[in-house]
Every structure is written in C-alpha cells, then in structure tokens.
N, C-alpha and C positions, 0 to 999 in steps of 0.2 A: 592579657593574651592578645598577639596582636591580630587585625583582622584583615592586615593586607590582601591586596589581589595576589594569586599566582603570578609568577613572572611573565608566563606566553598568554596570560589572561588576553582575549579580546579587548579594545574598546567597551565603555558601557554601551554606546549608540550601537556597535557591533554588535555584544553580546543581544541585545532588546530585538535588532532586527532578526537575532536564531531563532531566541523565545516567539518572536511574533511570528513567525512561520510554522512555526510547529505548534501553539495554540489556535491559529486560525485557518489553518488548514483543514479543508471538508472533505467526505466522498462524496461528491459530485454525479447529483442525475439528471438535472437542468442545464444543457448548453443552449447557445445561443448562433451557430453556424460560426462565420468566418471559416479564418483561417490560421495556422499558426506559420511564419515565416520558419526560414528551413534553417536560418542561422542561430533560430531560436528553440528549433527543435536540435537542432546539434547540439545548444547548450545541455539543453537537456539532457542527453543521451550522453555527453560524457560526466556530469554530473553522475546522472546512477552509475556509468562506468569505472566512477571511482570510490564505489562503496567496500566496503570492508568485506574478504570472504574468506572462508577457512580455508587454510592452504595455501592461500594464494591463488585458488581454484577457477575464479571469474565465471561460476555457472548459469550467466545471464546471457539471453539471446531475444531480440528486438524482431518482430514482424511487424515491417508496417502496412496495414494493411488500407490501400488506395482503390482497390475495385468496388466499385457499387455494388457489384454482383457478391462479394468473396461478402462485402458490410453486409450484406442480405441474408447471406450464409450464415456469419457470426448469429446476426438477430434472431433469426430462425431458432438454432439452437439454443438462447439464452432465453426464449418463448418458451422451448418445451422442456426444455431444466424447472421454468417456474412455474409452470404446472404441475410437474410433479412433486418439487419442493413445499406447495401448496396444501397439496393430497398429504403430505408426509407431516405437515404439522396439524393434523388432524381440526382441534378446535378454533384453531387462528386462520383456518384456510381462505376463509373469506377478507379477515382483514390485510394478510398478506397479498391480495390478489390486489386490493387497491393502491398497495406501494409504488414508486416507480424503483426499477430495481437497477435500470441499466439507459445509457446515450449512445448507443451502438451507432444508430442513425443518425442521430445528429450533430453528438460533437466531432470539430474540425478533422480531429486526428483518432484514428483507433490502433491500438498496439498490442500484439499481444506476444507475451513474457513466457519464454520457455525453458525448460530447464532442457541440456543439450544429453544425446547420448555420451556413453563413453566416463560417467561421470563415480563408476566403480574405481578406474582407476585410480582415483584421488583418494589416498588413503588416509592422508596425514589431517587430522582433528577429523577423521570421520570414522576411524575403525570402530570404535564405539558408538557413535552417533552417527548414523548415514544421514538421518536429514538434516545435517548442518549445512547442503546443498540448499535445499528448498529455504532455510533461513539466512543462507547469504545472500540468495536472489531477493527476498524479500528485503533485505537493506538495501539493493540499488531499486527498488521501487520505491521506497522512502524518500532516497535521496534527490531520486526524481518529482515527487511527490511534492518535497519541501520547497526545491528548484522553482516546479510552478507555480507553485501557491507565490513567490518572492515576485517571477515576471507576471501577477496578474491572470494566469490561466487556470483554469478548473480541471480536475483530475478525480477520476472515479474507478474505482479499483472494481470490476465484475467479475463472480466468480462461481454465477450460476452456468453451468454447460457441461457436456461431458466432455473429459477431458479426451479419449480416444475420438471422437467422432469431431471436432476439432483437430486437432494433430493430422485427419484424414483428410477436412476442407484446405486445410494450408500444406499439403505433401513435403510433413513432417518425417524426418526419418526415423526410422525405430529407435526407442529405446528412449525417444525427447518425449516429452512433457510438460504443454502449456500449463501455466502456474494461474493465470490472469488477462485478462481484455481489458487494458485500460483504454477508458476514453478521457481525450483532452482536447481545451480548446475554453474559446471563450464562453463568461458567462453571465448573465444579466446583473448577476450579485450571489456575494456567497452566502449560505448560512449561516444566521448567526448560533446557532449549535449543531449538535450532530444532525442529519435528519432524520433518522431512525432515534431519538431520541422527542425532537418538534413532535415526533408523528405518535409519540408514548408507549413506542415498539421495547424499547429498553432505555436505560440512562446509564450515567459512566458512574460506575463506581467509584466507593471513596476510598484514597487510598491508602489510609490506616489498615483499611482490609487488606490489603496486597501487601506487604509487606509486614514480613517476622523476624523475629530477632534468635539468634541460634537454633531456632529449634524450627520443624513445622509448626504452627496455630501457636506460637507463642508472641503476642504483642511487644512489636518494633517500640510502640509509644514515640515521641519527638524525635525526629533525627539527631544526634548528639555526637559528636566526636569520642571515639575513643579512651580518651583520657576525663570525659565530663563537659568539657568545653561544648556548649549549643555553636552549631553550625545552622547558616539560613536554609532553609529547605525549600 
C-alpha cells in the first residue's frame, strides 16, 4: 500500500512548523508589557479574518481596545464575573480564587471579539444550528491564536464577564455579543503545559475517549483507513 504524501501535502519543515503551533500554544495570563507593532497586529487580524465560517457569514468583529480607562472597565468586570464564578463552584471557591484568570492590564494589546447584530439573517448552515455563528467566530480566534503563538506573542482567551454589561462599556449596538477579551502581547516564556493543568485544575484528556466509531460510546480503537490499511495518527 503505498504511503505517499497527498499531492498539495506541505513541506515536512511546513507541515512540523503547523503542528508546533498548535501543540505549543498556551492560554496565556502572564504578559510581560511591550508592545506589539501595528504591522504585526494587522497580521494578525487578517489571519483570523480568514478563518472558515458558515455561509460565508464572517460573524467576527475586533474592538481594540487602547484606553486605560475602558482596560479598567474591562478589569473591573472580569474581577466581579470571578467572584461570583468563585461562589458558584461552591468547594473549589477558594482554590479558584488563587488562579490568575485574566492580563487585562497588562498585556500589550487587549481585543475583544463580538459576534455582530443582524446575524438571524444568515440562514444558510444555520437554520438548524443558529450557533454555528459563535463557532465560526471561534475559528478566526484560533486562527489568530496560532498566528501568535508562530510570531512569538502570548495570547489568552478570557471569558469571565457579563456579556451585556460589556457590550454597554464598549456602546455595542443591540443585538452584538462579545464572545471573548483576548489579551496579547509579549511574554516572559510560555508554558510548558496548559496552565490550568501546572496548577492540577484539570488535565487534557485522552483521546481514545473522544472519539467512537459509528455508534455513540462505541470504541474508535487505532485510527485505520477504511479498507484496514493503518493510517499514522
């Protein structure tokens, strides 16, 4: 059986530089100040801009937010999301309290990701699934995601806050929907694992669990080609 590449296969050097983006990529709550150049945040931002979205729908919208005052605002709010979030996991309250959850203040750059009104009218791959909106926006934060981990910047997805009382500090217009506060920017060093993971909050599951083979709970066992042929997994 032969085990050629696919024809539009990457480079191997190619392919190992995707893989290492996407295993060494962290969520990020340690920045280090700087700055990030504007040329380099453009990269960034049409990178997510060219993320995958049903319809062809592009339900991602960028605030960048530059006022110390508005960062104060954001902080504010992701302070008292994690107190309550706190209260709400009842026997963990305290170990959660010593997390850091969020770099509002300090990394370079803060963004935050909203889903836009207007966004009913998109019907095509959503009449059955309306939130395939919220999961395309989620792809161009990946894509973004991956983008910096490759230039060397640290990126941390927050998503304690309320989302109305948000929407009302950035005079959001009805019917949007911040998704996320990402902060970016430089950082001392990354983790060498998740850090909610370091911290024995959770660990990544394995993923023979994730994945079944026809049925629900019925074990995938080794990946294999269709015909029997082992494929590398």
């Amino acid at each position: 059986m032969s085990t050629a590449a696919p024809s539009h296969a990457f480079s191997a050097a190619e392919q190992q530089a995707v893989y290492r983006a996407i295993y060494e990529r962290r969520d990020m709550r340690h920045f280090s100040g700087g700055t990030v150049a504007d040329e380099m945040l453009q990269r960034l931002l049409l990178a997510a801009h060219h993320a995958p979205s049903v319809g062809f729908m592009q339900p991602w919208r960028f605030i960048r937010v530059r006022s110390r005052s508005l960062r104060e605002g954001v902080h504010a709010l992701v302070e008292q999301e994690r107190v309550l979030t706190a209260q709400a996991l009842g026997k963990r309250e305290d170990e959660f309290m010593k997390l850091k959850v969020q770099g509002v203040l300090d990394a370079a750059e803060v963004l935050v990701v909203a889903l836009p009104p207007g966004r009913e009218a998109h019907v095509f791959g959503r009449r059955t699934l309306p939130e395939m909106d919220l999961a395309s926006a989620a792809c161009a934060i990946q894509n973004l995601w991956l983008a910096a981990r490759a230039e060397g910047l640290g990126m941390g997805w927050v998503s304690i806050f309320d989302p109305l009382q948000l929407a009302q500090l950035l005079h959001m217009p009805k019917g949007s929907q911040p998704i996320a506060v990402l902060c970016l920017g430089p950082v001392q060093a990354f983790y060498d694992q998740p850090m909610l993971q370091a911290e024995k909050w959770a660990r990544r599951a394995a993923l023979a669990d994730m994945v079944f083979e026809d049925r629900w709970g019925q074990s995938a066992g080794p990946v294999t080609a269709a015909n029997g042929g082992a494929t590398d997994a």
